[in-house]
C-alpha positions as CSV (number, residue, x, y, z in Angstrom):
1,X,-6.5,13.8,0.9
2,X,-7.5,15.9,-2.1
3,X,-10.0,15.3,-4.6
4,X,-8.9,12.8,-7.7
5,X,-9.8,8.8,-8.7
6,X,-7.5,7.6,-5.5
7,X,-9.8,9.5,-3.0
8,X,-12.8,8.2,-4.7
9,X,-11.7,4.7,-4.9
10,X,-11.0,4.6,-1.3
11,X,-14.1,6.5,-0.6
12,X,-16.3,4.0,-2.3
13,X,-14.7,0.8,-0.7
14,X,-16.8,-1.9,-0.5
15,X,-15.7,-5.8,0.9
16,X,-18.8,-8.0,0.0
17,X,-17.2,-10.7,-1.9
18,X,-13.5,-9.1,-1.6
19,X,-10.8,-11.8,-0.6
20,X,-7.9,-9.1,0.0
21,X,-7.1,-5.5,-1.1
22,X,-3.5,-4.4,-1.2
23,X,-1.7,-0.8,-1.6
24,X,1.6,-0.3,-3.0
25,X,3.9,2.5,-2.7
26,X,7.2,2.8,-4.3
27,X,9.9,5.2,-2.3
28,X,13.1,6.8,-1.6
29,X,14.0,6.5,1.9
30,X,17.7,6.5,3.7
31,X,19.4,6.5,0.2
32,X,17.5,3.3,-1.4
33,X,14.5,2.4,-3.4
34,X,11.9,0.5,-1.1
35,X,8.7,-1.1,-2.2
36,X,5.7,-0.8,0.8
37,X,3.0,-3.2,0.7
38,X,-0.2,-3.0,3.0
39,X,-2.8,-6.0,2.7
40,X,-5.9,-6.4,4.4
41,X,-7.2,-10.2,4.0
42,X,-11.0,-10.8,4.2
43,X,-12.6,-13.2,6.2
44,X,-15.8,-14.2,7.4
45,X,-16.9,-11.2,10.1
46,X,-13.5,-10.5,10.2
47,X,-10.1,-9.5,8.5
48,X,-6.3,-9.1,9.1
49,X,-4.1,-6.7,8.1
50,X,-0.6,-6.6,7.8
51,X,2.3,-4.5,5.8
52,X,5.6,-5.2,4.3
53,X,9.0,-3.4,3.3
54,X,11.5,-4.7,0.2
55,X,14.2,-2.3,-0.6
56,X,14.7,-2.7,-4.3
57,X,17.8,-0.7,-5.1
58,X,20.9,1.8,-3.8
59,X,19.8,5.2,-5.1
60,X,22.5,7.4,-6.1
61,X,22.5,10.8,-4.8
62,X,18.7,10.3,-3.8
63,X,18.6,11.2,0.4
64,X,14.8,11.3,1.4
């Protein structure tokens, strides 16, 4: 990853006192706009992570 405020955000990470963190990306794939969500929920000594896919739209023309 290069250099910019997302590398430096994950970089200086920190989970005292976070309940859950959560990345989003928004993408073209097989034709359709899809939303991708990873979460990572916090517990005591421990977490859990997991990760969704919700295709939004039908892209027109859009192959990626």
């Amino acid at each position: 990853m290069t250099d910019g405020p997302l590398k430096q955000a994950f970089d200086l990470l920190d989970s005292e006192g976070v309940l859950s963190r959560e990345l989003i990306t928004m993408r073209i794939r097989d034709g359709q706009l899809v939303k991708e969500v990873v979460t990572r929920k916090y517990y005591p000594n421990d977490y859990n992570d997991w990760s969704s896919v919700t295709p939004i739209c039908k892209v027109e023309g859009g192959k990626q």
